[in-house]
C-alpha positions in Angstrom: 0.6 13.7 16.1 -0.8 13.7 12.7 -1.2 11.0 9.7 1.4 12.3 8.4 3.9 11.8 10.8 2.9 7.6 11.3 5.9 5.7 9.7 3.5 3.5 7.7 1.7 6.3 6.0 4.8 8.3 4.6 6.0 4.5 3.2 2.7 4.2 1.9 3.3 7.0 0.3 6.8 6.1 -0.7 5.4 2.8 -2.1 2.9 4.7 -4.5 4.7 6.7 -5.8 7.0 3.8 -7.2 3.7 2.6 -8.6 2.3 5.7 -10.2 6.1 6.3 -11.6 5.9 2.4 -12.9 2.6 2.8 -14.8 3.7 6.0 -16.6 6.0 3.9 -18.8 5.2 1.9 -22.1 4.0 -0.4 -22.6 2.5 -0.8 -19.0 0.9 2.6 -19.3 -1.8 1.3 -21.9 -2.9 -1.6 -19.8 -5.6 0.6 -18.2 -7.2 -1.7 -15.9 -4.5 -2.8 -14.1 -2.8 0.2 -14.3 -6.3 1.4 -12.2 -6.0 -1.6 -9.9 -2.9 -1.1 -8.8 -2.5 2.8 -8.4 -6.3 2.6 -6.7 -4.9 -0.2 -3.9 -1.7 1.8 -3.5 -3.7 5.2 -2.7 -6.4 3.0 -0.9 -3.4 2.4 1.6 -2.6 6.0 2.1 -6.1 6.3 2.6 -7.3 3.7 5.1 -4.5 4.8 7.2 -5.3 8.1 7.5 -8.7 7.4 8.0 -7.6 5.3 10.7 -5.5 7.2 12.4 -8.5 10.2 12.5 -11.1 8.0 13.9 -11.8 8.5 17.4 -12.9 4.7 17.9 -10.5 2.1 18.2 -12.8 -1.0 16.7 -12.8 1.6 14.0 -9.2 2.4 14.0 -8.5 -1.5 13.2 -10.7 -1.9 10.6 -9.3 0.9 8.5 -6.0 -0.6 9.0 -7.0 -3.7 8.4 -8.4 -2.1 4.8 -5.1 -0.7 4.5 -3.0 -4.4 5.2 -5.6 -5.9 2.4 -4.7 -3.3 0.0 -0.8 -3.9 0.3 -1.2 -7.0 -0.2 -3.6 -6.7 -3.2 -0.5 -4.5 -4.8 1.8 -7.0 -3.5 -0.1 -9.7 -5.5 -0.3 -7.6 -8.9 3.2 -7.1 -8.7 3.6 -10.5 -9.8 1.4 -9.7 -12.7 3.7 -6.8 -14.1 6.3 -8.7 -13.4 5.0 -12.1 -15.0 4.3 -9.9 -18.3 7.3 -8.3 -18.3 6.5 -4.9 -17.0 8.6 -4.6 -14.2 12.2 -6.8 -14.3 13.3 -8.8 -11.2 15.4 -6.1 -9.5 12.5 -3.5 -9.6 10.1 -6.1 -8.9 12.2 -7.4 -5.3 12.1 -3.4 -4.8 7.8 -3.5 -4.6 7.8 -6.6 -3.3 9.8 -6.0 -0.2 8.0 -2.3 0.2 5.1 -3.9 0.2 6.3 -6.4 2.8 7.2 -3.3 4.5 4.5 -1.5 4.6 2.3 -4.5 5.8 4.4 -5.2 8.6 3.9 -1.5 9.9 0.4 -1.8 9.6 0.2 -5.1 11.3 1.9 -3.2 14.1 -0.2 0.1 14.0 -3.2 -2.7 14.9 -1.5 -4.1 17.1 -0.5 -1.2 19.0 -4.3 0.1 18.8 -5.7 -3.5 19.9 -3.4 -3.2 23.1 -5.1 0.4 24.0 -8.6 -1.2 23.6 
C-alpha cells in the first residue's frame, strides 16, 4: 500500500483543495498572509502523512501524524477567522469545519493503529 491509497491522505487532499479554491476568490485572495497560513497547514497535512506513512520507524510514524493532526486543527482554527470576517458564509464554513473534524479523526486513528503495532 501507498500514501496514496490511506483514507486520511486523499481527504487531506480533498480538504485542500476546498482551501486553495476558497482563497482564489476576492476579497480573501488579497489577504496574503492568511491566505499562506492556511493553504501551508492544509498541504502540511498532505505532507506529514505521507511522510509518515514512508517512514520505516514507528515512533517516527506518530510524530508525523501527530504534525499532520496539529495542522488540521490549525486550519480548523483559521476557519473561524474567514468566517468571522466574512470570507466564507456559515454553510461553507460547517463544510471545512466538519472536513477538518474528519480528517483529524482519521489521523487520530492512523496513530492509533501504528501505536498498537509498536
Amino acid at each position: 500500500m501507498k500514501f496514496e491509497d490511506l483514507v486520511a491522505w486523499r481527504e487531506a487532499r480533498e480538504l485542500t483543495l476546498v482551501i486553495y479554491g476558497l482563497t482564489r476568490r476576492e476579497p480573501l485572495c488579497r489577504d496574503f498572509n492568511l491566505v499562506g497560513q492556511i493553504r501551508s497547514a492544509s498541504v502540511s497535512i498532505m505532507n506529514n502523512l505521507a511522510e509518515g506513512w514512508e517512514s520505516l520507524h514507528p515512533a517516527e510514524k506518530i510524530s508525523f501524524y501527530n504534525y499532520a493532526r496539529r495542522s488540521c486543527g490549525e486550519v480548523r482554527s483559521m476557519s473561524y477567522v474567514l468566517l468571522d470576517n466574512k470570507y466564507i458564509g456559515e454553510t461553507e464554513w460547517q463544510d471545512v469545519y466538519d472536513h477538518c473534524v474528519k480528517v483529524g479523526k482519521l489521523i487520530s486513528g492512523l496513530i492509533r493503529s501504528t501505536q498498537k503495532r509498536e
